[in-house]
Structures are given as C-alpha cells and as structure tokens.
C-alpha positions as CSV (number, residue, x, y, z in Angstrom):
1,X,0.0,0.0,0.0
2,X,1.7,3.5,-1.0
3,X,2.2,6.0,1.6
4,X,-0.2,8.4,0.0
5,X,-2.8,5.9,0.3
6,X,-2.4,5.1,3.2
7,X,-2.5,8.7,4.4
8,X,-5.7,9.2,2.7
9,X,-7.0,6.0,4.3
10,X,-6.0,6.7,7.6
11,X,-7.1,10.6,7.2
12,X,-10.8,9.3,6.6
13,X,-10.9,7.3,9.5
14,X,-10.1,10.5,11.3
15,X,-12.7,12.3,9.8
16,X,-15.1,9.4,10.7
17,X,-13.8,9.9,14.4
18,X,-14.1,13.2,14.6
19,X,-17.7,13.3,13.7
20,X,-18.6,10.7,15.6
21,X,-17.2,12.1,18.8
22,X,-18.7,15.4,17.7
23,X,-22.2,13.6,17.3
24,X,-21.9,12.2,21.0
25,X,-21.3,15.2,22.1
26,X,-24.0,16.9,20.4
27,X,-26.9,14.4,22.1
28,X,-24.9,14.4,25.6
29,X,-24.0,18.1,25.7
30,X,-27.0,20.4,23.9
31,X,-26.9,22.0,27.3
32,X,-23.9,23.5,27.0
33,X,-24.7,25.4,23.9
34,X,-27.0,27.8,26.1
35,X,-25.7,31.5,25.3
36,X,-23.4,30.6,22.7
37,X,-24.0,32.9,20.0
38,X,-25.1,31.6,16.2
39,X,-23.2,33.2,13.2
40,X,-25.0,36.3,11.5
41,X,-23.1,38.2,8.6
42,X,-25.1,41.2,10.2
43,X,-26.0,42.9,13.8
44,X,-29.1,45.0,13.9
45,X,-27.1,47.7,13.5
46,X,-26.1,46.5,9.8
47,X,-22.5,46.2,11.0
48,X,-20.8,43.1,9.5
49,X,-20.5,41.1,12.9
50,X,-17.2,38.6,13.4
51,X,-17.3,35.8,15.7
52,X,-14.2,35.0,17.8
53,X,-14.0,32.0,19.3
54,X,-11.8,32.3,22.4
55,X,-10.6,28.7,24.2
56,X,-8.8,30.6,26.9
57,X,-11.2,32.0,29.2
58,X,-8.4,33.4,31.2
59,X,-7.9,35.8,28.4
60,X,-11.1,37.1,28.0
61,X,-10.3,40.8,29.5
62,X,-7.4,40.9,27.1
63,X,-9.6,39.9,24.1
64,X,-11.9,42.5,25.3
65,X,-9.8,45.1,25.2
66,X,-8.7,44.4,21.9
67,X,-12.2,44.0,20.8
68,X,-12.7,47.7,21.6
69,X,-9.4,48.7,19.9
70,X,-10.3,47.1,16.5
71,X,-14.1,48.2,16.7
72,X,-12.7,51.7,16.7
73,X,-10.2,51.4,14.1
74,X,-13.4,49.4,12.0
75,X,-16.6,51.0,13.0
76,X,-18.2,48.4,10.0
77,X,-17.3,45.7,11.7
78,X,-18.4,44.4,15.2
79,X,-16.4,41.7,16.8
80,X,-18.2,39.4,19.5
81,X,-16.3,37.7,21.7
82,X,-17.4,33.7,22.5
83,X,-16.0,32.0,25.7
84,X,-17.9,29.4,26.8
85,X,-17.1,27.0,29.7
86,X,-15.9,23.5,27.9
87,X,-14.5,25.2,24.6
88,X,-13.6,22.4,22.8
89,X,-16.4,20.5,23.5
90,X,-18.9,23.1,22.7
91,X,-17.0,24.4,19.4
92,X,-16.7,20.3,17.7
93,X,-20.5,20.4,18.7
94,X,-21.0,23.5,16.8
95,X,-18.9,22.6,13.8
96,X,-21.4,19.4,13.2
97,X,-24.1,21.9,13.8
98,X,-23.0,23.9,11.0
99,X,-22.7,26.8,14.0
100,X,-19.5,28.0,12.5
101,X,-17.5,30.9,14.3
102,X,-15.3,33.2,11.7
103,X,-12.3,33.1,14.0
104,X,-11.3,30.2,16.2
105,X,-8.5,30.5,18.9
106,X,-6.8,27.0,20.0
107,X,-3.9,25.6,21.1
108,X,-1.6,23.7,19.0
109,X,-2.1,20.2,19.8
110,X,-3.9,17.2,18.3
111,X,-6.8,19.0,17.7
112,X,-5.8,21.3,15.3
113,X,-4.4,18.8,13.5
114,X,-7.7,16.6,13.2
115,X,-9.0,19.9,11.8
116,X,-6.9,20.4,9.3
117,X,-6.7,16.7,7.8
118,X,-10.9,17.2,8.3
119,X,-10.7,20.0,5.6
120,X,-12.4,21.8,8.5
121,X,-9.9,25.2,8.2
122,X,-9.2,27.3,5.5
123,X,-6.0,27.6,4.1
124,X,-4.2,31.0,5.1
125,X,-1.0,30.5,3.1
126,X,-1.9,33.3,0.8
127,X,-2.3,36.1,3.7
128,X,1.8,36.7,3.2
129,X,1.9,39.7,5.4
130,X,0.7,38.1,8.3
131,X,3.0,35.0,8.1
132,X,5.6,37.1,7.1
133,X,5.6,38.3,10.9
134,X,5.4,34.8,12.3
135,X,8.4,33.2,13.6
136,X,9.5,30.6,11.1
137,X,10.4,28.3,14.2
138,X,6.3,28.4,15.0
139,X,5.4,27.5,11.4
140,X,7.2,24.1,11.7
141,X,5.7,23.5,15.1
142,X,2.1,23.9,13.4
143,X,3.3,21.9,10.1
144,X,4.7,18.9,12.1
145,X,1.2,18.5,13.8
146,X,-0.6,17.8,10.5
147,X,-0.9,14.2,10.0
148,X,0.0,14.0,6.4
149,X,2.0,17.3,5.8
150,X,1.2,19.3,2.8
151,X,1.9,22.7,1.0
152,X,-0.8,24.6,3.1
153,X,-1.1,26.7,6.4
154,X,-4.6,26.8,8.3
155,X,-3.1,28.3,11.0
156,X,-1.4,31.7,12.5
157,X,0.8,30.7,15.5
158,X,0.3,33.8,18.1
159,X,1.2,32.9,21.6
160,X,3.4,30.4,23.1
161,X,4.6,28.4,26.4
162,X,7.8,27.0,26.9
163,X,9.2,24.9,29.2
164,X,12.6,24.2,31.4
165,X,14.1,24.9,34.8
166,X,12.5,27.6,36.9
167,X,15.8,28.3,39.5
168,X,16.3,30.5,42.7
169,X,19.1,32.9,41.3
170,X,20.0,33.7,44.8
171,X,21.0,30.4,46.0
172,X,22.7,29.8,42.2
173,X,24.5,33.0,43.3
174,X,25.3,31.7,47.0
175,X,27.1,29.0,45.5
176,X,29.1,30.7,42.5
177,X,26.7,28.3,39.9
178,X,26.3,29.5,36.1
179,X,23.9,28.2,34.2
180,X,24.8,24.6,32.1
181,X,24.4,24.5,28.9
182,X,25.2,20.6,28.6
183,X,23.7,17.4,30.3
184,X,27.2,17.1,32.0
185,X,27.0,20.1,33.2
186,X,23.8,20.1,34.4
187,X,24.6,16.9,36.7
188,X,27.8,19.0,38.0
189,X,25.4,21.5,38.7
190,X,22.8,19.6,40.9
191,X,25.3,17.5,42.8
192,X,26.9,20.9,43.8
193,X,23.8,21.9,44.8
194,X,23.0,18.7,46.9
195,X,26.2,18.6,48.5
196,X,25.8,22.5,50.0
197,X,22.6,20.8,51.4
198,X,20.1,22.7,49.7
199,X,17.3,20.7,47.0
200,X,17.9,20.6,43.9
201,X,14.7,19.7,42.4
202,X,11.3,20.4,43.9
203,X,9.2,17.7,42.0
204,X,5.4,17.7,42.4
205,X,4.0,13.9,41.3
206,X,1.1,14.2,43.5
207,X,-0.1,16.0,40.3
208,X,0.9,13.3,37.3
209,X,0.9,16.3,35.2
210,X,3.8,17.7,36.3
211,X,5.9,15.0,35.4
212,X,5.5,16.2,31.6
213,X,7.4,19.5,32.0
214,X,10.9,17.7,32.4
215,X,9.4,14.8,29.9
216,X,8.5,17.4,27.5
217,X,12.5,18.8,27.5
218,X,14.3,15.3,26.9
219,X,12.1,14.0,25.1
220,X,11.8,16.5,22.2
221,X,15.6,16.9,22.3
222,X,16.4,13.2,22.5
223,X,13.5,11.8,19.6
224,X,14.4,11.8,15.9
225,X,12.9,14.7,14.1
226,X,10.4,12.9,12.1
227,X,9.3,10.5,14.9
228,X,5.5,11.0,15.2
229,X,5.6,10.8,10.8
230,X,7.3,7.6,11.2
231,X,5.7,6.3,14.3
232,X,2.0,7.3,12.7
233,X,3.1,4.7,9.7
234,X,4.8,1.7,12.0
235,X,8.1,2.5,10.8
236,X,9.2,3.2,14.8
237,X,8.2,2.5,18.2
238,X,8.3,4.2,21.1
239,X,10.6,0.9,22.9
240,X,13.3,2.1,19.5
241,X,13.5,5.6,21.0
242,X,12.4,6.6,24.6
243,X,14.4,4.6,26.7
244,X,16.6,7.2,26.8
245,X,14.4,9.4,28.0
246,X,12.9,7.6,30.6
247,X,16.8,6.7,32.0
248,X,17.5,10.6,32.1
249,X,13.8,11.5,33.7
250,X,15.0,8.8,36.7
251,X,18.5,10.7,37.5
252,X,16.5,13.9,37.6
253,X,14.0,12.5,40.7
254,X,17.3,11.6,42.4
255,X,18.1,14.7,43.2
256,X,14.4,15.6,44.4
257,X,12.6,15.9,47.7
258,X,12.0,13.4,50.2
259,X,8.1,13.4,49.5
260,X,8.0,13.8,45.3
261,X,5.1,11.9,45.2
262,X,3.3,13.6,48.2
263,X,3.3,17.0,47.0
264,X,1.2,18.6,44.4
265,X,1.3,21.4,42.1
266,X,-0.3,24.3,44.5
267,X,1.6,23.2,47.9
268,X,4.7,22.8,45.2
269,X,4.9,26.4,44.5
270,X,4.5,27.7,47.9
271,X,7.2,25.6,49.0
272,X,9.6,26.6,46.1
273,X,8.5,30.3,46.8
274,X,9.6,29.6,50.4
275,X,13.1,28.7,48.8
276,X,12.8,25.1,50.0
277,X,14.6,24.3,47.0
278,X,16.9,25.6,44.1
279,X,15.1,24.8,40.9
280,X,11.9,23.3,39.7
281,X,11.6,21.9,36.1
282,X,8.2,23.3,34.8
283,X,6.8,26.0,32.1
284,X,7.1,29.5,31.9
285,X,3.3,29.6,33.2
286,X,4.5,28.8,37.2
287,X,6.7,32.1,37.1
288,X,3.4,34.0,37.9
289,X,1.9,31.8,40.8
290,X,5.3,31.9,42.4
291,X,5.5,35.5,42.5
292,X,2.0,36.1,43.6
293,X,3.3,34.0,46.9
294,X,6.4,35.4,47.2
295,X,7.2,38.8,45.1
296,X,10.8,39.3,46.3
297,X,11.9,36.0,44.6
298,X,14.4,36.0,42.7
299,X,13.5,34.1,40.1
300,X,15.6,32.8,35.9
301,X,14.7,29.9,33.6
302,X,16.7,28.3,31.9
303,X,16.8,25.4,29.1
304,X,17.3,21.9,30.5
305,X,20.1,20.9,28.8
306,X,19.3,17.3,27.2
307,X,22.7,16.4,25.1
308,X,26.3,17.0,26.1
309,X,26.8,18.9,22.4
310,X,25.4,22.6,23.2
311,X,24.1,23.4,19.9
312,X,21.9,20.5,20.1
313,X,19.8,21.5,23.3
314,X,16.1,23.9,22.1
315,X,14.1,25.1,23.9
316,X,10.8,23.3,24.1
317,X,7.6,25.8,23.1
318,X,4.5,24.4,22.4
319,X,1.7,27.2,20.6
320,X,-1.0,27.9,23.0
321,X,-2.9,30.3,21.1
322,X,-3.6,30.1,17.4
323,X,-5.8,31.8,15.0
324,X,-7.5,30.0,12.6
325,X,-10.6,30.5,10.2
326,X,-13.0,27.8,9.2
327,X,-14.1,26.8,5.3
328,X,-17.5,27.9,6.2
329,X,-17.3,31.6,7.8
330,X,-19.4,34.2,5.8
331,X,-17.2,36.4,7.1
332,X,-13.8,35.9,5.6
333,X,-12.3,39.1,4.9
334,X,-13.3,40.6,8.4
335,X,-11.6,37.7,9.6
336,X,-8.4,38.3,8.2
337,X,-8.2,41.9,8.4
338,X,-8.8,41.2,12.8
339,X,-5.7,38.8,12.3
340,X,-3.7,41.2,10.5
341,X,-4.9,43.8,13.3
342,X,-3.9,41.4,15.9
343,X,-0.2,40.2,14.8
344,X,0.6,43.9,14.8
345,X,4.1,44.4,17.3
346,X,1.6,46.6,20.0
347,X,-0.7,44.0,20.3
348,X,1.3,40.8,20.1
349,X,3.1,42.9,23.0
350,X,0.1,43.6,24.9
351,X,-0.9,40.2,24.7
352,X,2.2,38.8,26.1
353,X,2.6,41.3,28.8
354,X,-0.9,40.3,30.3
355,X,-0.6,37.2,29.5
356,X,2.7,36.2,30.2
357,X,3.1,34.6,26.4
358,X,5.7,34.0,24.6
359,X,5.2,36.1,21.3
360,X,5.3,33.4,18.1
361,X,5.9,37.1,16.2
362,X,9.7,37.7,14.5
363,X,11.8,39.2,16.6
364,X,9.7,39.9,20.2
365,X,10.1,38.1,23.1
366,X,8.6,38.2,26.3
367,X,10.8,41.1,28.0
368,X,9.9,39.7,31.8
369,X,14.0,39.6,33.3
370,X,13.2,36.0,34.5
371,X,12.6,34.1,30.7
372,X,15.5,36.4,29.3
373,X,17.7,33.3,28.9
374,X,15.6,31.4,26.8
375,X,15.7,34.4,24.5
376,X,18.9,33.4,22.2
377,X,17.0,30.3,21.3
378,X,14.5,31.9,20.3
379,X,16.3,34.4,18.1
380,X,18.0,31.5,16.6
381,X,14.7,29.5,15.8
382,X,16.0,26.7,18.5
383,X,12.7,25.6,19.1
384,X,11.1,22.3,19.5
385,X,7.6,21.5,20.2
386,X,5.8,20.0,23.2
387,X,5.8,16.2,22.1
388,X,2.7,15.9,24.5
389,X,1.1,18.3,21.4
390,X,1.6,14.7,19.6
391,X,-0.2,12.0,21.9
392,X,-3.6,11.2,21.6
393,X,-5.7,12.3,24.7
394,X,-6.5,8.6,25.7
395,X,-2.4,8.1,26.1
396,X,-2.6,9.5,29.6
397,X,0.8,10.4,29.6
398,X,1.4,11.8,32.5
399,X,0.2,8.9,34.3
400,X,2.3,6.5,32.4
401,X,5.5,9.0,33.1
402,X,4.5,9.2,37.0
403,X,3.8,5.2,37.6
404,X,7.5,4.7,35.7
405,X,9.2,7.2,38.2
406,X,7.5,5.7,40.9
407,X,8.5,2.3,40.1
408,X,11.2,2.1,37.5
409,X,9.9,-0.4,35.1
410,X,11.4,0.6,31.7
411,X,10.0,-2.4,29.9
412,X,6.4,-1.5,31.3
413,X,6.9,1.9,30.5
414,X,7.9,2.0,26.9
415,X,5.4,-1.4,26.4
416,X,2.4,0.7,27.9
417,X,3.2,3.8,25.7
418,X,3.0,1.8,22.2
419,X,-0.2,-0.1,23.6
420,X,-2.3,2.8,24.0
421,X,-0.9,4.3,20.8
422,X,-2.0,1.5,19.1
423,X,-5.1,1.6,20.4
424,X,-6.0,5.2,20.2
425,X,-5.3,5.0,16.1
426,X,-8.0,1.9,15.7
C-alpha cells in the first residue's frame, strides 16, 4: 500500500472519528450550547459582525480590550467575543451543527491537526503579510502536527509556552553556579547543589501532570525529528527511541525531595516560593503563581540541557494560542483583516505582557528579566515543540511518566506507551 494511500486511508478514519465524537457530544452536551451565539453576517445595526472564538477563558479581559481597539479602528465591523465553559467540547459540537464561528483561537495540539486533515480550516498561506511576521520556528511547530503534511497553512501561530528549569538565582549565586548549557554540566550543577545541602529539584508527582514539563524537554531533544511521521506509519516505536528518555527522567527525581510523590502542584509552588529548594523543572506559566506567593523572589529559567553537544539543546515551546478561520465563515475578509490587526508588534506585545506569552511574532520576546535566557534560542529559531502536542488524549501520559518514576519499570513503560498508541489510532 503506497504511503499516499495510506494517508488518505487513515485521514478518513479520522474524519469518521471526529464526527462521531462530535455527534456524541451533540446528544450528551445540547446543554452546553446555552448562550453561545449563532453566526450572523449582520448585527441590527447593519454592521458586518465577526465571531471570535476564544478557548482561553483566562484571556477574556485581554480579548476585550482588543475588541474595543479594533471596533474603533473598524466602526463596519463588530467583533463578538465567545468563551464558553468546555471550549472544545462546545465548538466540535457547533462545527457538526453547522454553528461555524469566523475566528477560532486554540492551542496547538492534536486537535488542530484533526481539523486540518478534516478539511475543517481554510488555508491561510496566501495572507503573506501576516506569516511574514510569524516566527518561522512556530510555522514548523504547526506543520509537524498535520498528519499528512502538505503545501498549506490553516493556522497563524500567536502565543506560546515554553518549558525548562525555573531556579532561585539567589542560591545559584550563593554557590558561584552559572547556568549549564550541557547534560554534563547540568549533573555537576545539581550534585553541587545537593552537597551545600540545599534541594535541587522540587518535584510535584502528586499532580501526574507535572511529570511532563521535564518529559517534554528530553524527550523532544532526545527523539528523531520525524518521529510522530514515522511512528504514525509503523516504521518506529516508542521501545526504539524513549528509553533514553525515561533513564534521564530517573537521574532527575534523584536529586528531588524526600516526598515527590506527596506534593502537588499548589503546595509545590509555595514551597519553592519559600526557597525550599533551588530549581523546579516546569513552564514558563508557574513564574506568575510563584511571584503572587512570594514577590521578592528572585527568580531565571533556563533550558534543560538534554545532550552534552550545546548546539543540540532547544528550547521546548508548544503554541498555546492560534488563530484559525474555518471553510464555512461568511465572514472571511473581516476575519483576516482582525488577524492582521492582531499580529501587529503593539498588540502581540500587549498580549504577552498580560498574559505572560511567549510572542510566536519575528523578533519579540517576552521582556519579563526572568525568561531572558531562553531568549537566544528563540532568536535563533531553536525551538522544538511540546511532544505531548503529539499524543492522543486517551495516552494518559502523564500517568504513564508518573507510575514509571514511581516504580522504575522501563519495559512496562515504553510497552504501555506503544499499547495505547496502538489503540488510540483503531
């Protein structure tokens, strides 16, 4: 069977899935729909009315804002802002509704790529002044998440996360540390650290979740490039590839706590904010909650440092806000001129001030002192994406990555993770 049909195959099925699960939904879920506004070309006021979708409910005030900004700058056009609770559930039961918004916001995950090998999302590859802003690094995030890649883009990468280790500059300072920039290093680093008697690693496995962070960083600097393509088509497993991964994630917890699996996220923070230890491998997003418990922190993040060769340690930055429009918006052109108003350099700012984002925009970073280290890699388009962007939902992860550091069984790791791939793809 040739790869291309196979793909096509394979991208049916999808399809299949995807309306089937958005068919569930839409007998289990009509509730949820209450409020949500339909899609008119018009307002009363004759105005051509745009629809933005919003997944992030914590950015609603932001959204507003711009909202207000772009109505003024348009008086034609009025923009409505939708944020229901549930996003994703209530916008796949919308899109088999025919309920199309003009503008969807999303992360870059799995989903978006179920939409685009649905032929849901139209292709923006033509709009070159808006991708002409986008950080080429961002692009190949949102290509590699398309299951059979191809010469389009139905996506405008907008705001990012990224993740690392989150240390207390004072005690790296106490002890005359600089920050590694190899796996070696790294070690050297921590075994200082735990010699001077201070933690070196505040873990938090109560919360499964938080074993992904450090997971995230090796693996996406440890995989081959192309292994979801090849793993997608039965030309890899994970067994041919993680164990690595899962041998570096064990050192790490060595050097933890003497509760790792006692302590969650929240209790996690307040104890690192407490300087109960001198780093914490998580995402740029725990810089905030530590700062609202302890403001005189003294806070940097740095890139874990996977391989012993520099050059081949990124930084790992996943897209959590996208803009996309779908095939069946009446409302096209508004659409793209509010994209084009909202990957201007004030507002991508803006945005990533509030919201503590990592701009997907050429050359603008997030100017907060404490992310200012990860900054080279982005200049240099080091980036690799979040390869939890690339598991199916029903993978559980997290759980698989917290049971193995709880127990240390390789073989039933890397056996468990190609089990439920295989199952989540029949």
């Amino acid at each position: 069977m040739s790869i291309k049909y196979y793909g096509k195959i394979v991208g049916i099925m999808k399809i299949i899935k995807i309306l089937i699960s958005c068919l569930t939904i839409c007998i289990f879920s009509t509730s949820l729909l209450t409020g949500c506004k339909s899609n008119n070309v018009e307002n009363k006021d004759g105005k051509q009315q745009v629809e933005v979708f919003l997944s992030k409910a914590e950015a609603i005030n932001t959204f507003k804002n711009f909202e207000e900004k772009f109505e003024k700058e348009n008086p034609n056009i009025d923009v409505v802002i939708s944020s229901p609770a549930q996003p994703m559930t209530v916008l796949k039961t919308r899109l088999v509704k025919n309920d199309v918004p003009d503008i969807l916001t999303i992360a870059g995950e799995m989903t978006y790529g179920d939409f685009v090998d649905a032929g849901i999302l139209e292709d923006l590859s033509n709009e070159k002044e808006i991708i002409d802003r986008i950080q080429p690094a961002y692009i190949n995030v949102l290509k590699s998440l398309e299951f059979e890649p191809n010469n389009t883009l139905c996506g405008i990468p907008y705001a990012c996360n990224a993740g690392g280790v989150v240390y207390n500059k004072e005690i790296f300072k106490k002890l005359d540390l600089t920050i590694p920039t190899t796996w070696d290093e790294f070690i050297k680093v921590t075994e200082k650290i735990k010699k001077a008697g201070i933690t070196p690693f505040y873990f938090t496995l109560k919360d499964a979740w938080t074993a992904m962070p450090a997971w995230n960083a090796i693996t996406a600097n440890t995989e081959s490039e192309d292994f979801f393509i090849k793993r997608r088509k039965n030309e890899v497993t994970f067994r041919d590839e993680y164990k690595p991964v899962a041998e570096k994630l064990s050192k790490l917890l060595e050097y933890g706590h003497n509760d790792n699996f006692g302590i969650g996220y929240n209790d996690g923070n307040v104890s690192f904010a407490q300087g109960n230890a001198a780093m914490m491998i998580q995402g740029n997003w725990v810089i905030p909650e530590i700062l609202k418990i302890n403001p005189d922190i003294n806070l940097g993040m740095f890139v874990l440092p996977t391989n012993n060769d520099s050059s081949k340690n990124s930084v790992v930055s996943g897209i959590d806000l996208l803009f996309a429009v779908p095939k069946d918006s009446k409302n096209k052109e508004a659409a793209v001129k509010f994209l084009n108003f909202m990957t201007k350099n004030e507002n991508v700012e803006q945005y990533a001030k509030e919201q503590f984002a990592i701009p997907a925009i050429k050359d603008m970073y997030q100017k907060d002192k404490t992310v200012e280290d990860l900054n080279p890699y982005f200049k240099n388009g080091m980036v690799l994406d979040f390869p939890d962007h690339h598991y199916p939902a029903s993978m559980q992860v997290g759980d698989l990555a917290q049971a193995y550091l709880f127990d240390k069984d390789i073989d039933k790791l890397l056996n468990s993770l190609d089990d439920r791939w295989n199952r989540s793809q029949q």
